[in-house]
C-alpha positions as CSV (number, residue, x, y, z in Angstrom):
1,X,54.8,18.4,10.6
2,X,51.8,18.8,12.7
3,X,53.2,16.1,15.6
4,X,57.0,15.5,16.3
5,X,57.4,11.9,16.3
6,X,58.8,10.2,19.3
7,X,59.1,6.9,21.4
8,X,58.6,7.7,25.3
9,X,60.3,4.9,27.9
10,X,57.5,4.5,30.0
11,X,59.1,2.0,32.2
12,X,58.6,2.3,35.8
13,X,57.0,5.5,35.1
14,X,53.5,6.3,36.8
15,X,50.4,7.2,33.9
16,X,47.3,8.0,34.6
17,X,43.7,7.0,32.8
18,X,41.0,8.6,33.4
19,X,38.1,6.4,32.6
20,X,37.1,2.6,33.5
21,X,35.4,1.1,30.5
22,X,36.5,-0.3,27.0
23,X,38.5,2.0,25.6
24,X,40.4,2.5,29.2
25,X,41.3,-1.0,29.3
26,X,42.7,-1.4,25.7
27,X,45.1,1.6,26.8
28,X,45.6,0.2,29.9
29,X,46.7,-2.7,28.1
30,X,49.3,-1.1,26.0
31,X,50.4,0.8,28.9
32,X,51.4,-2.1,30.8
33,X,52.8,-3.7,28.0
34,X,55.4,-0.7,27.9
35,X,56.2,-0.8,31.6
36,X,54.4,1.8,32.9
37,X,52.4,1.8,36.3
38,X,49.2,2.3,35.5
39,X,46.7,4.3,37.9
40,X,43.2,4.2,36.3
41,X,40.6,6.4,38.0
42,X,36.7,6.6,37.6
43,X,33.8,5.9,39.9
44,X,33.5,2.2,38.4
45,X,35.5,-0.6,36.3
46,X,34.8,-2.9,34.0
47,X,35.6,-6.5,35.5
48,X,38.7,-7.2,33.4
49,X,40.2,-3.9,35.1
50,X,38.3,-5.1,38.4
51,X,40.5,-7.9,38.2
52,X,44.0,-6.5,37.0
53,X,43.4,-4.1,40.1
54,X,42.8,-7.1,42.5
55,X,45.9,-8.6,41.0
56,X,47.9,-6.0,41.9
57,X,48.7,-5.1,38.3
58,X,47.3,-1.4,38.3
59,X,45.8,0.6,41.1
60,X,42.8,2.8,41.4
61,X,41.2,5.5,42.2
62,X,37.8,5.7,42.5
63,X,34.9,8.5,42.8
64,X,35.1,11.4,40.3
65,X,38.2,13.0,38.8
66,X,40.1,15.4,41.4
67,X,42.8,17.2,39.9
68,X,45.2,16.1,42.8
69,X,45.2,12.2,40.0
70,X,47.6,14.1,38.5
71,X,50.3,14.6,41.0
72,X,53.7,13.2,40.0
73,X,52.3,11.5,36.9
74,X,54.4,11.9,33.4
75,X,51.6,11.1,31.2
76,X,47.7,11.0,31.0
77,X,44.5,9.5,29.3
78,X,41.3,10.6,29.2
79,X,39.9,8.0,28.1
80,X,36.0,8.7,29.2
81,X,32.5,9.1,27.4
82,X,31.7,12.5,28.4
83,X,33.7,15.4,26.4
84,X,33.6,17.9,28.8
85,X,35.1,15.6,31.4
86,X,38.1,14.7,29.0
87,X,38.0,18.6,28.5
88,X,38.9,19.2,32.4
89,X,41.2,16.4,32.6
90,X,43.2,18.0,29.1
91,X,43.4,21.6,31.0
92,X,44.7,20.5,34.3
93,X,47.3,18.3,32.9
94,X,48.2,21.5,30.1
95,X,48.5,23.6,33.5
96,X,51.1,21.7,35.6
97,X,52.8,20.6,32.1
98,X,52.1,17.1,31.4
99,X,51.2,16.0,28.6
100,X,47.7,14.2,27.6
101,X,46.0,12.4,25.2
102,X,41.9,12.5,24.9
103,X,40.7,9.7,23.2
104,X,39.2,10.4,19.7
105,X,39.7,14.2,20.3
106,X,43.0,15.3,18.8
107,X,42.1,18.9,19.4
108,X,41.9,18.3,23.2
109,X,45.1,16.1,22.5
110,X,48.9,17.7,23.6
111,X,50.3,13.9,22.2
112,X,48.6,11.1,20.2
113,X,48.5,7.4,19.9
114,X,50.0,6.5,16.5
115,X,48.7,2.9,14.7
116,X,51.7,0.6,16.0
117,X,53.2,-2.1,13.5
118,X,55.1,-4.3,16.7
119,X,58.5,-6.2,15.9
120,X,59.8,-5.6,18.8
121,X,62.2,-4.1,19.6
122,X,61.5,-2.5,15.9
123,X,58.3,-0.3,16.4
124,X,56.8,1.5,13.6
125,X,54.3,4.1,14.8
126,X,51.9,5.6,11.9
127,X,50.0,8.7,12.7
128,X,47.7,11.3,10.4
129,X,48.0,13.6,13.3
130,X,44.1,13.0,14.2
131,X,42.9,13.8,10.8
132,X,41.3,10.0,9.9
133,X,43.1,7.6,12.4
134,X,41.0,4.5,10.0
135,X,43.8,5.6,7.5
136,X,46.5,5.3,9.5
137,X,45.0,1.9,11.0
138,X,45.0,1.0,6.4
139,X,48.6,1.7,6.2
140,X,49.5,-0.1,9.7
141,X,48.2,-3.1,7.8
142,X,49.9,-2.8,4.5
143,X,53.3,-2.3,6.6
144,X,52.2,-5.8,8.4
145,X,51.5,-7.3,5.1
146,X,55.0,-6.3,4.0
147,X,57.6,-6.4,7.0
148,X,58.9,-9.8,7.8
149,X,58.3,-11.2,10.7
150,X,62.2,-11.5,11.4
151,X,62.9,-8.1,11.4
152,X,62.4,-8.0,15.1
153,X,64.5,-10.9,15.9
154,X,67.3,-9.4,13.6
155,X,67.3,-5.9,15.0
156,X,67.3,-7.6,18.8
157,X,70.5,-10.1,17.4
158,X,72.2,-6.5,15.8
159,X,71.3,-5.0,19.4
160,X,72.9,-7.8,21.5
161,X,76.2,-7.3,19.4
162,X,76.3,-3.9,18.5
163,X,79.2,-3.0,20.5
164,X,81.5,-5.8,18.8
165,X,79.9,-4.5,15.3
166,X,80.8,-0.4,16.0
167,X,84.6,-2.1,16.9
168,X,84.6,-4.0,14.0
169,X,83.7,-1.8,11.4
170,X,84.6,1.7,12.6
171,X,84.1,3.3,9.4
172,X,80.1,4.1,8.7
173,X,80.0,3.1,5.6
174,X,81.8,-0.5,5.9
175,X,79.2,-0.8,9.1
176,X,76.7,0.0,6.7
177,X,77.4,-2.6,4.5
178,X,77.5,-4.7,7.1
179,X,74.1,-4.2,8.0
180,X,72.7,-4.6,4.6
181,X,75.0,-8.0,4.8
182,X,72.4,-9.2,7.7
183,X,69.3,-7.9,6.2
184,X,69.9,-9.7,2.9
185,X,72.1,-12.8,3.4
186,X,71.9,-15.9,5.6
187,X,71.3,-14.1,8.9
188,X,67.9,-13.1,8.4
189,X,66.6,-15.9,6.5
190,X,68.2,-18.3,9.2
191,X,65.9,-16.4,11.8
192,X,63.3,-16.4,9.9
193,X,63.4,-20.2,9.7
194,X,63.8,-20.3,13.5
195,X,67.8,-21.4,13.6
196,X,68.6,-18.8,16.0
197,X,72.0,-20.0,17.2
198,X,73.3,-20.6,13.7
199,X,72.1,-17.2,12.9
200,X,74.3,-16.2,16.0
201,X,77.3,-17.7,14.4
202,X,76.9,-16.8,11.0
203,X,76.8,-13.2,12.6
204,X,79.7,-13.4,14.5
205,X,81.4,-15.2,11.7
206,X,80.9,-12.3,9.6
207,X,82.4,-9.7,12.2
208,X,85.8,-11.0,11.1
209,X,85.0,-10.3,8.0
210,X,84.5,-7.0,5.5
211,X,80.7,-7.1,4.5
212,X,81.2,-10.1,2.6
213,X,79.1,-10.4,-1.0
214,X,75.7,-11.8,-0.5
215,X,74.7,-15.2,-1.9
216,X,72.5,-16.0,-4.6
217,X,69.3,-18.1,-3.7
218,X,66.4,-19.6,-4.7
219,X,62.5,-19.6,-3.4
220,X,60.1,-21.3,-4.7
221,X,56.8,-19.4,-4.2
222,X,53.3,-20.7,-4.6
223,X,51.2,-18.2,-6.3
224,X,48.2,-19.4,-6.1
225,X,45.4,-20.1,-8.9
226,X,45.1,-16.7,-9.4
227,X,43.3,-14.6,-7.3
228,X,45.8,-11.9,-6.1
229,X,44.3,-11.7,-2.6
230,X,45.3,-16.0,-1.8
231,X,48.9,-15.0,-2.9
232,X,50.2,-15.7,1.0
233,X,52.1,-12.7,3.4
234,X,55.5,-15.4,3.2
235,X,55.1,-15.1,-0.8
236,X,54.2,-11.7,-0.8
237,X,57.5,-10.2,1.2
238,X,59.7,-12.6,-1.5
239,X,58.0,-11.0,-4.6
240,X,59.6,-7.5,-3.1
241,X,62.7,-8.5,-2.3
242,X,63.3,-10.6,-5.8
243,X,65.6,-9.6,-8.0
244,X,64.5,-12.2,-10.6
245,X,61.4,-13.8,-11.5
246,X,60.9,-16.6,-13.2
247,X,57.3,-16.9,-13.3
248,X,54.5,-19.6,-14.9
249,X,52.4,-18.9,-17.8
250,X,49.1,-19.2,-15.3
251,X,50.5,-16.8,-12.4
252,X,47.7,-14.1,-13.0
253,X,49.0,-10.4,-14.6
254,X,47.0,-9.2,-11.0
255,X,50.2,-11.3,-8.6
256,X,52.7,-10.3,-11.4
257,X,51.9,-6.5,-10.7
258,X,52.2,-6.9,-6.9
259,X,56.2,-7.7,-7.5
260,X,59.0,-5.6,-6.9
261,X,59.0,-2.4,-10.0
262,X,62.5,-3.0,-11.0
263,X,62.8,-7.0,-10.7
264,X,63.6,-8.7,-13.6
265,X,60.4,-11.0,-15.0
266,X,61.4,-14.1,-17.1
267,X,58.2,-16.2,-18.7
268,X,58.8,-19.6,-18.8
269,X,55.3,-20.9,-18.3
270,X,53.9,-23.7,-19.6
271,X,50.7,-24.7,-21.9
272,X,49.9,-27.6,-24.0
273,X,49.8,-27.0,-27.3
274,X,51.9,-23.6,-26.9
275,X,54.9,-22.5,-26.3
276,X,56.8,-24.8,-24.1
277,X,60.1,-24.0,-22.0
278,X,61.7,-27.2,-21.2
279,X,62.7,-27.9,-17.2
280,X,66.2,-27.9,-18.1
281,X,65.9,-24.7,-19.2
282,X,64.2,-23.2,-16.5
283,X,67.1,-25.4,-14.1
284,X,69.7,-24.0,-16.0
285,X,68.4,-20.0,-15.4
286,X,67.6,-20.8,-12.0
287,X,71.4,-21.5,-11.4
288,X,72.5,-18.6,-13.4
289,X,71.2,-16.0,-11.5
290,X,71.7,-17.7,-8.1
291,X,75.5,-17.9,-9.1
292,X,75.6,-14.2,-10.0
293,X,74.3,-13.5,-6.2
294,X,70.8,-12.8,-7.0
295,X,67.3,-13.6,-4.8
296,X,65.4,-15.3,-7.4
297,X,62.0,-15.7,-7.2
298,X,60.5,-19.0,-8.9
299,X,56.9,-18.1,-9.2
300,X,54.5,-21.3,-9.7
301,X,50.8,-21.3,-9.9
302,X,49.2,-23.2,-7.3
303,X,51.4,-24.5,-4.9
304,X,54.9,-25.7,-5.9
305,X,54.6,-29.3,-4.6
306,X,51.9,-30.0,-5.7
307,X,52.5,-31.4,-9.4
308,X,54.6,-27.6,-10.0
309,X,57.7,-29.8,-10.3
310,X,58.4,-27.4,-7.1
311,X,60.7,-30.9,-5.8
312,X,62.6,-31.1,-8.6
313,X,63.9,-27.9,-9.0
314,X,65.0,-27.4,-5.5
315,X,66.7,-31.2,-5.5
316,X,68.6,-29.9,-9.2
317,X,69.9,-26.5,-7.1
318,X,71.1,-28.0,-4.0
319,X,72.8,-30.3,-5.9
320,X,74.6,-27.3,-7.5
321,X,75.2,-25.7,-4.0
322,X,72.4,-23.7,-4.1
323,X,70.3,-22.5,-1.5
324,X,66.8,-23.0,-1.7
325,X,63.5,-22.9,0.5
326,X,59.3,-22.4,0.2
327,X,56.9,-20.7,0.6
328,X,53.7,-23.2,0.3
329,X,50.6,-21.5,-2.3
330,X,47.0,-22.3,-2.3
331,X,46.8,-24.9,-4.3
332,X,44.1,-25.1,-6.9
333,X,42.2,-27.9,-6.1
334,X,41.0,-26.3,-2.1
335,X,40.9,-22.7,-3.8
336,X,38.9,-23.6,-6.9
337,X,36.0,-25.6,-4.9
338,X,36.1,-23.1,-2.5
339,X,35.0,-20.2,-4.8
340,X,32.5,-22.8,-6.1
341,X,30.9,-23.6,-2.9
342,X,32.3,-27.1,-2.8
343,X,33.7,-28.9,0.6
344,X,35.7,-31.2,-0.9
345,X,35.8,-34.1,2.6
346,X,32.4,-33.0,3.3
347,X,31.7,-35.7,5.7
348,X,27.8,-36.9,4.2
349,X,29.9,-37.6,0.9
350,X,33.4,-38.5,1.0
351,X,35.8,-39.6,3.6
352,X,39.2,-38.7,1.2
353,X,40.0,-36.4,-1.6
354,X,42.7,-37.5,-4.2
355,X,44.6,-35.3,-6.1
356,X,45.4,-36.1,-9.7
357,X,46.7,-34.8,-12.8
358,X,45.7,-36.0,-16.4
359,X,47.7,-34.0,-18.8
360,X,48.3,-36.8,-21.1
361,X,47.1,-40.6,-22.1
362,X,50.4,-42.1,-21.0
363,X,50.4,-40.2,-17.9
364,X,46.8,-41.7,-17.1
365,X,47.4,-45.1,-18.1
366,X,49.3,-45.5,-15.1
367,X,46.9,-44.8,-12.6
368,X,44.8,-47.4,-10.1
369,X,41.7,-46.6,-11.6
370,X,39.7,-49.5,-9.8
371,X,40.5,-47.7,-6.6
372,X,39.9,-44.2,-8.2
373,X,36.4,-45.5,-9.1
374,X,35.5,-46.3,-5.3
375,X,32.4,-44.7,-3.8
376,X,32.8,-41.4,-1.1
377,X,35.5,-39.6,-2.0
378,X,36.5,-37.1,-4.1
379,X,38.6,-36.9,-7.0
380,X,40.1,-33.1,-8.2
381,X,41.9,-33.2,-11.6
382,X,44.3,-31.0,-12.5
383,X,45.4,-30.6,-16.5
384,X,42.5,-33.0,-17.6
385,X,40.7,-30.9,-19.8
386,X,41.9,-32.6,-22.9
387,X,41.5,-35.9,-21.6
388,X,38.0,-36.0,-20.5
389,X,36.6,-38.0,-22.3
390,X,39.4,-40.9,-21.8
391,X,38.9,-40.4,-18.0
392,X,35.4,-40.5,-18.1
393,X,35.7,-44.0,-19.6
394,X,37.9,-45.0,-17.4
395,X,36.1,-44.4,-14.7
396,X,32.7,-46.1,-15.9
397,X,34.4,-49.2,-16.5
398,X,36.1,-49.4,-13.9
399,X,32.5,-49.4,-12.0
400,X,31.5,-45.2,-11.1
401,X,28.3,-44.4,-10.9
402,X,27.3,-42.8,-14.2
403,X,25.1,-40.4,-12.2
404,X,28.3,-39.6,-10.0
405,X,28.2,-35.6,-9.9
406,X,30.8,-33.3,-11.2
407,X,32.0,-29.6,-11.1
408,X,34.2,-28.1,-14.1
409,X,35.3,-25.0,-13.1
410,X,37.2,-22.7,-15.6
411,X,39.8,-19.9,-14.5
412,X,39.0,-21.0,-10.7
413,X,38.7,-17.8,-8.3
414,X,39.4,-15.0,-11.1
415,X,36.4,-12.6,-11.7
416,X,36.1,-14.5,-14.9
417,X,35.2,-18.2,-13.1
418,X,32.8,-20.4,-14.6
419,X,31.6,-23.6,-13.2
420,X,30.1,-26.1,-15.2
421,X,27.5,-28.9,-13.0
422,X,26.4,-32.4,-14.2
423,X,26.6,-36.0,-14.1
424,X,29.6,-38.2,-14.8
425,X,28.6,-39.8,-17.9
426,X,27.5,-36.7,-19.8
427,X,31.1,-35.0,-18.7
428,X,32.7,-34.4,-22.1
429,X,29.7,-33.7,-24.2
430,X,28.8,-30.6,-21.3
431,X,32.5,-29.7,-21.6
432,X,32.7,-29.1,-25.4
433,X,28.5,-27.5,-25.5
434,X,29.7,-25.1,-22.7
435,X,32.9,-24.7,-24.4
436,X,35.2,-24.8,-21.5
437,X,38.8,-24.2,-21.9
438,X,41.7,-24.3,-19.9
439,X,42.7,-23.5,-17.3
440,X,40.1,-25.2,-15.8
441,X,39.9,-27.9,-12.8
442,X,37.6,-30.7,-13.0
443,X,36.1,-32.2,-9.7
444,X,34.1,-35.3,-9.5
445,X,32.3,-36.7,-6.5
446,X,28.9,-36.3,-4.5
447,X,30.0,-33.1,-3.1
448,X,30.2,-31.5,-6.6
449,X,26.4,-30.7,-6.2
450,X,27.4,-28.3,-2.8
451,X,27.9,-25.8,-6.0
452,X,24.3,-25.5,-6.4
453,X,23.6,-24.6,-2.8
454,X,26.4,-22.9,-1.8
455,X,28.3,-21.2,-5.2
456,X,29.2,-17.8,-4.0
457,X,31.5,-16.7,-7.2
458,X,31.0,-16.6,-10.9
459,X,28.9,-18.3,-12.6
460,X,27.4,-21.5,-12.5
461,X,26.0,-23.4,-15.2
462,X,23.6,-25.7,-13.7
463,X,23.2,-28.5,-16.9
464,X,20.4,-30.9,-17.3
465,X,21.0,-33.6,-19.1
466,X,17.7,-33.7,-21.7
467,X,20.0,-31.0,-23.0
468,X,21.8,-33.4,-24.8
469,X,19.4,-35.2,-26.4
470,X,18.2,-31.7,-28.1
């Protein structure tokens, strides 16, 4: 190691920085936020400083730097524009043994600032010893992307009680499992959903207790419609803690590869005319591997509410005795117009969007397609592909403007996305030309023509209608 790693207790301790502009007040900032009392010196200060020293928050200690800013200080900054300044302030400080940092100088440097990941009191302090600090700012945001947000509330809850927890479990290794018990049962998922005093009580429950077995449960995580980067920081963080998976046929190989190496992956997607897994199955392996103590992971494009049967899998486990919670997706209808360009309550064309899905006749019979057919708003269509032109007529006899404007877009947000632009009553004749296939989401509504103007992603095939007739 070129550094040896360590936390200082700053607090109550007096720190110097050398320097009064913008990079002296964000480490004046984290200074302060560490309990140190802050002297800042230079011959001027920004205002925000200006201000922190008229509220008695730091003092200073103006003109040019005198070597006496360094009596009784523990640490310093120099945190100036001019090297050989910084250079000065490094030596003196090296000469009466304290140590210094010199911003964006690590050779100057006797201690650096490492990239902080902050769940306090966890801190996680990422250095590359000055070699390429943007690195270290790269990994800081993977471990953000990654650490639950819990974590710190779990470690200060552990803290609170850690004397009853060493008296409880003298040996290291039942302690040990005792830990693990918090980080992977109820304790931490109770924090995480904001129930802090039953996450109190189901810590304190377990003290009288070995490390008991942890209990199986259920999440249902929204994928997405594909594109890795919309699968959320909540779904991403379940994905590497699963030990199961039972994933959709549309959850994109890119999300599948972002889950945990050694999880086990079930497939028990969906698509017409393919194979089909039916929903008691998928119920029945659910409960399986919850009862066996396992984290599964139920892994739904989209979003799991919305027409993912997401509400009745969780009703069918609780019923069972099985814990279950969500984490929301990106559905497809706001992810899909959004990679064409389309803003689907623009307010110059619609005042409502409805959501729909058309997978079958039966399924569309149902529907209130006199108010479907009403002017400004927008209709998004999930599964209609194969119903398009049944929906089409619907929707003209029911009174829609034939030259009502729609947007087919196929395999929404992946590098692969087409979008297919027209007029209502030419809808299923473009479809089969273009020869669109599923999975593809079918919007209809004035706002459908923001594609042409504002499609930012894949193709667009921009249709005119005399096409037909040739």
């Amino acid at each position: 190691m070129r550094l040896y790693p360590l936390f200082a207790d700053l607090n109550g301790l007096p720190v110097l920085v050398v320097g009064g502009g913008n990079v002296a007040e964000r480490k004046v900032a984290a200074l302060l936020e560490a309990g140190a009392v802050v002297r800042v010196g230079a011959p001027h200060l920004l205002p925000a400083l200006a201000e922190q020293v008229a509220d008695g928050r730091i003092a200073h200690i103006g003109g040019d730097f005198e070597p006496s800013w360094l009596d009784d200080v523990w640490l310093v900054i120099a945190a100036t524009d001019n090297r050989q300044l910084n250079a000065e302030v490094a030596a003196h400080a090296t000469e009466r043994r304290i140590l210094s940092n010199v911003v964006d100088d690590p050779a100057l440097s006797r201690f650096q600032v490492p990239a902080v990941v902050d769940r306090a009191p966890l801190t996680i302090g990422i250095s590359t010893a000055g070699a390429a600090p943007m690195f270290a700012r790269r990994v800081r945001e993977t471990l953000e992307s990654h650490l639950d947000p819990a974590i710190g509330p779990l470690v200060a809850l552990a803290q609170r009680h850690r004397k009853a927890i060493v008296d409880a479990f003298p040996d290291l290794a039942a302690r040990r499992r005792f830990y693990d018990a918090l980080y992977d049962g109820p304790v931490l998922q109770l924090l995480r959903h904001a129930r802090h005093a039953e996450a109190e009580a189901a810590l304190l429950d377990a003290l009288d207790h070995d490390a008991p077995p942890v209990p199986g449960s259920v999440v249902l995580v929204g994928a997405g419609p594909g594109d890795p980067g919309l699968l959320t920081l909540a779904g991403l963080r379940a994905l590497n803690r699963a030990d199961v998976i039972l994933h959709d046929q549309l959850v994109s190989p890119e999300v599948l590869a972002m889950t945990r190496r050694d999880a086990e992956r079930i497939d028990v997607g969906k698509r017409g005319g393919g194979r089909h897994t039916p929903q008691s199955e998928i119920n029945a392996l659910l409960l399986q591997h919850a009862r066996a103590g396992r984290y599964v992971v139920r892994l739904k494009g989209g979003d799991p509410f919305v027409f993912g049967r997401g509400g009745e899998e969780m009703q069918y486990l609780r019923r069972h005795g099985v814990a279950c919670t969500i984490v929301p997706g990106v559905t497809a209808a706001v992810a899909c117009a959004a990679y064409a360009g389309i803003s689907l309550t623009h307010r110059e064309h619609a005042q409502s969007v409805r959501l729909l899905t058309a997978h079958c006749k039966d399924s569309m019979d149902t529907l209130d397609w006199a108010a479907l057919a009403g002017e400004r708003q927008t209709l998004a269509v999930y599964m209609g592909l194969a119903q398009l032109a049944h929906l089409t007529e619907r929707l003209l006899a029911h009174g829609r403007d034939p030259d009502t404007a729609f947007a087919l877009i196929e395999n929404g947000t992946l590098p692969q996305q087409r979008v297919l632009r027209g007029e209502l009553h030419a809808l299923p004749a473009l479809a089969s030309m273009h020869h669109i296939e599923a999975p593809a989401l079918l919007i209809i509504g004035q706002v459908a023509m923001m594609a042409d103007e504002l499609g930012w992603f894949g193709e667009t095939v921009d249709t005119a209608n005399a096409e037909l007739a040739a």
